[in-house]
C-alpha positions as CSV (number, residue, x, y, z in Angstrom):
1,X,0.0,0.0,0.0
2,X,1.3,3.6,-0.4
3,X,3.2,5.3,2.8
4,X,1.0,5.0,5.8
5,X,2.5,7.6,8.2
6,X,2.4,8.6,12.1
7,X,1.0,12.2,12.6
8,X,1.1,14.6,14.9
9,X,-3.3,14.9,14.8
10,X,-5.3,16.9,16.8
11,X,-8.3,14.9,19.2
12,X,-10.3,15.7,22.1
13,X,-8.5,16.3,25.3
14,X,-10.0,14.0,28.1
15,X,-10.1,16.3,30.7
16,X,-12.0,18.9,28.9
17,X,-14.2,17.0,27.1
18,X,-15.4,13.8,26.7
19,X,-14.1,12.8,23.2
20,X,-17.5,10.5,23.1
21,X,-19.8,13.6,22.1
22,X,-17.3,14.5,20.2
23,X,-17.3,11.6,17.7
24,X,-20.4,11.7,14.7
25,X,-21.0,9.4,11.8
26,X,-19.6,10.0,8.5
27,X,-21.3,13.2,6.3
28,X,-22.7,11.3,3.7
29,X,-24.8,8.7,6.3
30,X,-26.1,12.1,8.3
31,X,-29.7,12.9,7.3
32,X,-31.4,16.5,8.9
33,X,-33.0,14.4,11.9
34,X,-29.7,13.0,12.5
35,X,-28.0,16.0,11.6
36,X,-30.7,17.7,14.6
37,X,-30.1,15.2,17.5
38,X,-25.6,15.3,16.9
39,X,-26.5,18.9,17.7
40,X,-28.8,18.6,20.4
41,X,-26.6,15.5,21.6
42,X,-23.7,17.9,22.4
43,X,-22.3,21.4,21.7
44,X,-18.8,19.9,21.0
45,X,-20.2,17.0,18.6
46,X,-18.1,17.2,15.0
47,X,-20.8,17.4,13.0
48,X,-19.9,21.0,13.6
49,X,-16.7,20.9,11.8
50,X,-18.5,18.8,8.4
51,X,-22.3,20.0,7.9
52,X,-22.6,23.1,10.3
53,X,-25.0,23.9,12.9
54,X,-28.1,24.3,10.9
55,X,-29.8,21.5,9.8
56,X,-32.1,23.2,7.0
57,X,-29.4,25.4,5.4
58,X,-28.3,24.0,2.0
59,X,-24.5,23.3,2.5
60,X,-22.0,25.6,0.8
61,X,-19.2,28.3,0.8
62,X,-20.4,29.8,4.1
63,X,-21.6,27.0,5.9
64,X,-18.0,25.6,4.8
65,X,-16.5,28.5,6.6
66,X,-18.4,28.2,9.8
67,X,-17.6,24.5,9.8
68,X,-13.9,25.7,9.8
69,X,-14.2,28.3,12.7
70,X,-16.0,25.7,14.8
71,X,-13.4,23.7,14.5
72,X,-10.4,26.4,15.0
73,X,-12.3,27.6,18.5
74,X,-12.5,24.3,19.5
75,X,-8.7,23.9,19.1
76,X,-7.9,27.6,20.4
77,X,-9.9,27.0,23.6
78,X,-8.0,24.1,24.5
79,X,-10.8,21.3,24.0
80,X,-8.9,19.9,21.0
81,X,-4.6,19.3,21.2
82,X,-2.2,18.3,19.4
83,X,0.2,15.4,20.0
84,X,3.3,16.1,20.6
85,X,4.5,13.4,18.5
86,X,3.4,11.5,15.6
87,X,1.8,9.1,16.3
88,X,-0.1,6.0,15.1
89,X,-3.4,4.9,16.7
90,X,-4.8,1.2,17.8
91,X,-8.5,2.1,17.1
92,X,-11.7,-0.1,17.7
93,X,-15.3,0.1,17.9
94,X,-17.7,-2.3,19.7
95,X,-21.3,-2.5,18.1
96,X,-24.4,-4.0,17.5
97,X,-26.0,-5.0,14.6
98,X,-28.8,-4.7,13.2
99,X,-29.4,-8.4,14.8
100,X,-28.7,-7.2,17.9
101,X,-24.9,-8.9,18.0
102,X,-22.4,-7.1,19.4
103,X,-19.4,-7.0,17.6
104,X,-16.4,-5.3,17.2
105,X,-14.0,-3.9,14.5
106,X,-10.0,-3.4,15.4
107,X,-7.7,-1.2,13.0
108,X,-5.1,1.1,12.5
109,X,-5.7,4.9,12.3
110,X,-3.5,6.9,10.7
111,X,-2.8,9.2,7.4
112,X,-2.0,7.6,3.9
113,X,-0.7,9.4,1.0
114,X,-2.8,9.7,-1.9
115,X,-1.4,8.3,-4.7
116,X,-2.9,7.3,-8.2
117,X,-5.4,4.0,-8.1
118,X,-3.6,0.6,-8.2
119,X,-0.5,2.2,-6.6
120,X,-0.8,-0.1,-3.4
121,X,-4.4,1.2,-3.0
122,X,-6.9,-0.2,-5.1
123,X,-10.7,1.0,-5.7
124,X,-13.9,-0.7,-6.4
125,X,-16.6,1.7,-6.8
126,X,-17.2,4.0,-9.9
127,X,-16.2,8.1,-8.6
128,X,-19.2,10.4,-9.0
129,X,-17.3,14.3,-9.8
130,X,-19.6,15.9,-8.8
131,X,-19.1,14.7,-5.2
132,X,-15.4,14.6,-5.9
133,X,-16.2,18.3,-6.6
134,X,-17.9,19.0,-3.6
135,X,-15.5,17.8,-1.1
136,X,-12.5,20.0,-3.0
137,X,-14.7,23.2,-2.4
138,X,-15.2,21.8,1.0
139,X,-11.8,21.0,1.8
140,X,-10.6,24.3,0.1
141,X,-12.9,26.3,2.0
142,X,-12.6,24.8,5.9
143,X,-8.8,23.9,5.4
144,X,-9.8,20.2,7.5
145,X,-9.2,16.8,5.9
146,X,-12.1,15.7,4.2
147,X,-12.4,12.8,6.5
148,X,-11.9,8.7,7.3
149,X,-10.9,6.7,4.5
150,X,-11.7,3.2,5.2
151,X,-9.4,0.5,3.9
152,X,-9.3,-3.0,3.8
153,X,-6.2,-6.0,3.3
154,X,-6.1,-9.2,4.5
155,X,-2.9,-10.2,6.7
156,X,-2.9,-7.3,8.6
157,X,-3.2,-8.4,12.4
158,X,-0.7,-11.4,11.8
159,X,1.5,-8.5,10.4
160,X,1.1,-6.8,13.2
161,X,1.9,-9.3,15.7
162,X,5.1,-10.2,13.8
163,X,6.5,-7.2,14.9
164,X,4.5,-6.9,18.6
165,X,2.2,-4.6,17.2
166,X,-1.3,-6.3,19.1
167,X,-4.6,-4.8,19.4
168,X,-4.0,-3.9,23.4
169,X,-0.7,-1.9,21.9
170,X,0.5,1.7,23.0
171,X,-0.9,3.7,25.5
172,X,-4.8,4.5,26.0
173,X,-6.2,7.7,25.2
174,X,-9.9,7.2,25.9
175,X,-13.0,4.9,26.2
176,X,-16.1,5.9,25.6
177,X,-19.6,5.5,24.4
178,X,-21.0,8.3,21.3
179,X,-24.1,9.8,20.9
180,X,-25.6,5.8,19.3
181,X,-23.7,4.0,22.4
182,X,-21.0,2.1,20.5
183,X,-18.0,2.1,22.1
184,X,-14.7,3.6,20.9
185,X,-11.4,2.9,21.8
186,X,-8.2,5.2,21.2
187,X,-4.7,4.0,22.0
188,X,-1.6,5.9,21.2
189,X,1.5,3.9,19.8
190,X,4.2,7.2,19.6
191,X,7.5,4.8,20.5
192,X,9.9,5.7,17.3
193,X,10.6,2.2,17.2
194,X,7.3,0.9,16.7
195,X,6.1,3.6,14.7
196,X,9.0,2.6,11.9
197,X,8.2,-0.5,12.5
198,X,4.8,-0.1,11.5
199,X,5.4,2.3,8.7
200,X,7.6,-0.4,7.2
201,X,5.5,-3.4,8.2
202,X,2.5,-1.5,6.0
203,X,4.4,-0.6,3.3
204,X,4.2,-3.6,0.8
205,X,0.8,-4.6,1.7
206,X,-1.9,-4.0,-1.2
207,X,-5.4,-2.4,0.3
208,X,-8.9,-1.7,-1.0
209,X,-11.0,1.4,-0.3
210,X,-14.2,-0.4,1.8
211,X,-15.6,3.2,1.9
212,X,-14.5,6.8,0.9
213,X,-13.6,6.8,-2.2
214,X,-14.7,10.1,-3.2
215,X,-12.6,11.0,0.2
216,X,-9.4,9.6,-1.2
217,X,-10.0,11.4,-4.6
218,X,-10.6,14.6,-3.1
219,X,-6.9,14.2,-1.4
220,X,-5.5,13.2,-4.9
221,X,-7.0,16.4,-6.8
222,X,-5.4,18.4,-3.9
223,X,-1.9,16.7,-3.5
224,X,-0.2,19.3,-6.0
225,X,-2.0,22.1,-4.2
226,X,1.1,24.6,-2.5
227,X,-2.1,26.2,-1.1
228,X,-2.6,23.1,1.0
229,X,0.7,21.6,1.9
230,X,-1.2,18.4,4.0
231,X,-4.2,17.6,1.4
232,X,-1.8,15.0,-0.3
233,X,-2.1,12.6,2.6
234,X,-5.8,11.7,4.0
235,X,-6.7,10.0,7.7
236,X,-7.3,6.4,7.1
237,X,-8.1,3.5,9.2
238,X,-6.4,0.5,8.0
239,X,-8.6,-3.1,9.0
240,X,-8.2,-6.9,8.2
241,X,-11.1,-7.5,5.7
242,X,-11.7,-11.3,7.3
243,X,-12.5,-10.5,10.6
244,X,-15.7,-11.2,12.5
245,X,-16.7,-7.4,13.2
246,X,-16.2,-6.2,9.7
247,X,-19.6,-6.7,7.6
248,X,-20.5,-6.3,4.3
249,X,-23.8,-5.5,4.0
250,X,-25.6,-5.5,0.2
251,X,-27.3,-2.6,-0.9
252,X,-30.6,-3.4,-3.2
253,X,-32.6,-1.8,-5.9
254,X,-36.0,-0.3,-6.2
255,X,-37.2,0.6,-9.4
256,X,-40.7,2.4,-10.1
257,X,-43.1,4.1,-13.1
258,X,-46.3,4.8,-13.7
259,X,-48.9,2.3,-14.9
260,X,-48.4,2.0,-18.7
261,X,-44.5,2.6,-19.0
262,X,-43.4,-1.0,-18.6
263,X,-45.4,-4.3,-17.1
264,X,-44.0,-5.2,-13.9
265,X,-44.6,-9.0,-14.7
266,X,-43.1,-8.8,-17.9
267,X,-39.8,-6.7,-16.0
268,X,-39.7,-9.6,-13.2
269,X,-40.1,-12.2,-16.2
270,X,-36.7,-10.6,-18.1
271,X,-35.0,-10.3,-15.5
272,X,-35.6,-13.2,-14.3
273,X,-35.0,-15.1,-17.7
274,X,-31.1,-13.2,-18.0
275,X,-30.0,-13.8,-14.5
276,X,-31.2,-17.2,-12.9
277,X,-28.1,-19.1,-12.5
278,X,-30.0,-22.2,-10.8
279,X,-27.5,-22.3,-8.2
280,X,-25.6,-20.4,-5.7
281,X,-26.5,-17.4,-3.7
282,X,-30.6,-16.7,-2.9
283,X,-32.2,-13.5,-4.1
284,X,-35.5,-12.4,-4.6
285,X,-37.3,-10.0,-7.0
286,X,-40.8,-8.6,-5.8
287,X,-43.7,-6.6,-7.8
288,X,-46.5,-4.7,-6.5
289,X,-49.3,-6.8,-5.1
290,X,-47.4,-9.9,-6.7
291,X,-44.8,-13.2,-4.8
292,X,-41.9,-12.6,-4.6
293,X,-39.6,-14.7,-7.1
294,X,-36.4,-16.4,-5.7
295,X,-33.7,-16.7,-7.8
296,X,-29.8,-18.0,-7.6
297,X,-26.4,-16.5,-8.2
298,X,-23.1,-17.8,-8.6
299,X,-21.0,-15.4,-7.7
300,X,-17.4,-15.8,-9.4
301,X,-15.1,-13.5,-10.4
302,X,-15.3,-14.9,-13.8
303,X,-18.0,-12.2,-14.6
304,X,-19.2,-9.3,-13.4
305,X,-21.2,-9.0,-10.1
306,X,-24.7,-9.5,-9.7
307,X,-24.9,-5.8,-9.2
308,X,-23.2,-5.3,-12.7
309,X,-25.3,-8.0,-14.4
310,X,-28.4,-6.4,-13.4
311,X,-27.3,-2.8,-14.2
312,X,-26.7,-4.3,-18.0
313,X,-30.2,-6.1,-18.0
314,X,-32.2,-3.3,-16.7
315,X,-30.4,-1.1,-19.6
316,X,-30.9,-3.3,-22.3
317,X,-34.8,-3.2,-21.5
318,X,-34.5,0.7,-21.3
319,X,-35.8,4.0,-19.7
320,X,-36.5,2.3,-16.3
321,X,-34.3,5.4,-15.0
322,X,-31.9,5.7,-11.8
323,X,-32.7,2.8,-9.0
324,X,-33.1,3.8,-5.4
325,X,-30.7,2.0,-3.3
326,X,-32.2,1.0,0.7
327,X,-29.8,-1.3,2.8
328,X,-32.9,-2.1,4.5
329,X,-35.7,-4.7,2.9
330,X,-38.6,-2.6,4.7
331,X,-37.5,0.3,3.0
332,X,-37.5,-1.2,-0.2
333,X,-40.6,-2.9,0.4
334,X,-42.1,0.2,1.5
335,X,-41.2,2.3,-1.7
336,X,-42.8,-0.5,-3.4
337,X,-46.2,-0.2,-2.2
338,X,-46.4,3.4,-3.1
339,X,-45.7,2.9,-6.8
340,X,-48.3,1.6,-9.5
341,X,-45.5,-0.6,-11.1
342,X,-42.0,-1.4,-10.2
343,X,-39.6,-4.6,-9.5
344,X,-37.3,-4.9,-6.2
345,X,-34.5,-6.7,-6.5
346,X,-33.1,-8.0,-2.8
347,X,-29.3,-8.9,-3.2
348,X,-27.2,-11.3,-1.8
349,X,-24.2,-9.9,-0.4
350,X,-20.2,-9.4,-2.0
351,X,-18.5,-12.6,-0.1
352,X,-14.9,-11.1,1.8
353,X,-13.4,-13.4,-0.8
354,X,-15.0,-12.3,-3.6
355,X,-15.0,-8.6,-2.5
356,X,-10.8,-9.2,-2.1
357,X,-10.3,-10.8,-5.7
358,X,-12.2,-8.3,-8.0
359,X,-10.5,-5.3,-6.6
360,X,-6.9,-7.1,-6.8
361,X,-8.5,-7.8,-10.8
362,X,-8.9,-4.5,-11.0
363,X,-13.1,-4.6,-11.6
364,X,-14.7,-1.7,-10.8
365,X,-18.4,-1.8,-9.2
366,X,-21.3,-0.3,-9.9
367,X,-22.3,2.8,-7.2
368,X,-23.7,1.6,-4.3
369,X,-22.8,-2.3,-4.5
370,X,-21.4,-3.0,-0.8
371,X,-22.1,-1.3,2.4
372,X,-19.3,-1.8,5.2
373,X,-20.0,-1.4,8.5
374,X,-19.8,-0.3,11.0
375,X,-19.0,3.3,9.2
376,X,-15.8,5.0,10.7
377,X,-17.0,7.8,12.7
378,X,-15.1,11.6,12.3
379,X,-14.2,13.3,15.1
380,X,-11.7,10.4,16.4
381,X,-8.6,12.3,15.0
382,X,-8.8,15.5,12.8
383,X,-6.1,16.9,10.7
384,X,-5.8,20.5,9.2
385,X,-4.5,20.2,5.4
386,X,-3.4,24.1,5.2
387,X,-0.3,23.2,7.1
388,X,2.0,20.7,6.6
389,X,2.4,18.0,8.7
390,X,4.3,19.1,11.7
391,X,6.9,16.9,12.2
């Protein structure tokens, strides 16, 4: 993978604040309700520092701004510091699913630099620019890393432990619960042995973006920017892809029209017809006020994903338009009711092994194919990118 490097990041100080209220999901999984109660939850919560403090006001140039100054007071009144060396971070977070399990997800936090796709980091989603656009005005605007770019490898704990380098390393910054009760746990590995050691012990191993990729583009567009010495590295927390608290979730697809467009039947009957493989992995199409139709898929890397395959069908038939995407079945279900015609489509999820060999291969995804979780929360560790890294 390219250079994973220590930093000298800023966090919450303990004894100021409790850097639980300060931690809040990811921008792009914060609706307005949500977006309400991180407010309400705490007047330090860092959805201060990404979407502002107004819930209804469309996001831009000055909300960009306030989000900046939010940020700078809270590091200018002493609620935020700086480590005083760089440092890399044993991060976990403990969980429960949507079952009700509770799990938990160990990893590395620290900054990688950007580098070009393939270069030790590999991708798997398409990029949308015009999200890739808004996180450059963002990022030009507040000055503040774009935020946690989640990556995947397989080895990495056994990697770890080769060179002493276990989950219980360094020294422990904080427990605590956020505003959803999930537990997160910061420990501080600042030893200049270690930290080499772990620089070097990164270095050759190939990862894959799990989520962020428009968070790692941003970072490349930036890197040449003299404006923004720090924008060509971005935080990252570094996971193993096979282990127990680390779930990929599929995302399915809802499409709808008006009566006299299309025949749901005949849809279901198509799609059916291209993409029954007879074996392999359940899934199940529904239509409004009809069964629902199971169906099997081998999923192989010898062709593209389910996801792909169903993209190519739904465009051969024509004018169906742009699916919605729920994670969750009752949401699907839900939009389904409400339309006159339409076809869900409830996918099986990407296996880990699957997932790992396509990206290696090089196959990109259509948008919205996987969904990781648990998300990586911002606020953990922040980083200014108009300055360079101090060393």
């Amino acid at each position: 993978m390219p250079k994973m490097k220590a930093i000298r990041g800023l966090r919450a100080r303990p004894d100021v604040v409790d850097p639980g209220v300060v931690i809040c999901p990811p921008y792009d999984v914060i609706a307005p309700d949500l977006h309400q109660k991180l407010l309400d939850h705490s007047p330090d919560n860092a959805v201060r520092w990404t979407l502002g403090d107004d819930p209804a006001e469309t996001v831009g140039e000055d909300v960009f701004h306030r989000c900046s100054a939010a940020l700078r007071s809270a590091f200018d009144e002493g609620k935020l510091l700086r480590e005083q060396n760089r440092c890399f971070y044993r991060y976990s977070i403990q969980y429960r699913s949507e079952s009700g399990e509770e799990q938990q997800l160990d990893g590395v936090l620290a900054a990688v630099e950007a580098l070009p796709w393939g270069e030790g980091v590999f991708r798997h989603e398409e990029i949308r620019p015009h999200t890739v656009e808004r996180l450059v005005k963002q990022a030009r605007a507040t000055g503040i890393d774009p935020g946690v770019v989640m990556l995947t490898c397989d080895g990495l704990e056994d990697a770890l432990e080769a060179v002493d380098i276990t989950r219980d390393a360094g020294d422990l910054v904080f427990e605590s619960q956020d505003w959803n009760g999930d537990t997160h746990t910061l420990r501080r590995i600042d030893d200049p042995e270690q930290v080499a050691a772990m620089e070097s012990t990164l270095a050759p191993m190939p990862s894959a973006v799990a989520d962020g990729h428009h968070r790692y583009t941003t970072a490349q567009t930036l890197s040449a920017d003299t404006d923004f010495p720090g924008a060509g590295l971005v935080m990252a927390f570094l996971c193993d892809l096979h282990q127990p608290g680390l779930r990929i979730r599929p995302t399915h697809r809802v499409w709808t029209w008006e009566s006299g467009e299309y025949d749901s039947k005949k849809v279901r009957g198509r799609l059916v017809e291209a993409l029954d493989d007879g074996d392999g992995d359940q899934w199940c199409i529904e239509i409004p006020g009809g069964d629902s139709v199971t169906l099997n898929c081998r999923q192989d890397a010898t062709r593209p994903t389910l996801a792909r395959r169903l993209e190519d069908v739904v465009d051969e038939i024509g004018g169906m338009g742009t699916p919605a995407t729920p994670h969750e079945i009752k949401a699907g279900q839900q939009l389904l009711t409400e339309a006159e015609q339409g076809v869900f489509c409830i996918l099986p999820p990407v296996s880990r092994g699957e997932f790992w060999t396509r990206v290696l291969a090089g196959e990109i995804f259509p948008p919205k194919t996987t969904f990781f979780e648990p998300k990586i929360s911002n606020g953990v560790v922040i980083r200014f990118i108009d300055e360079r890294e101090p060393s």
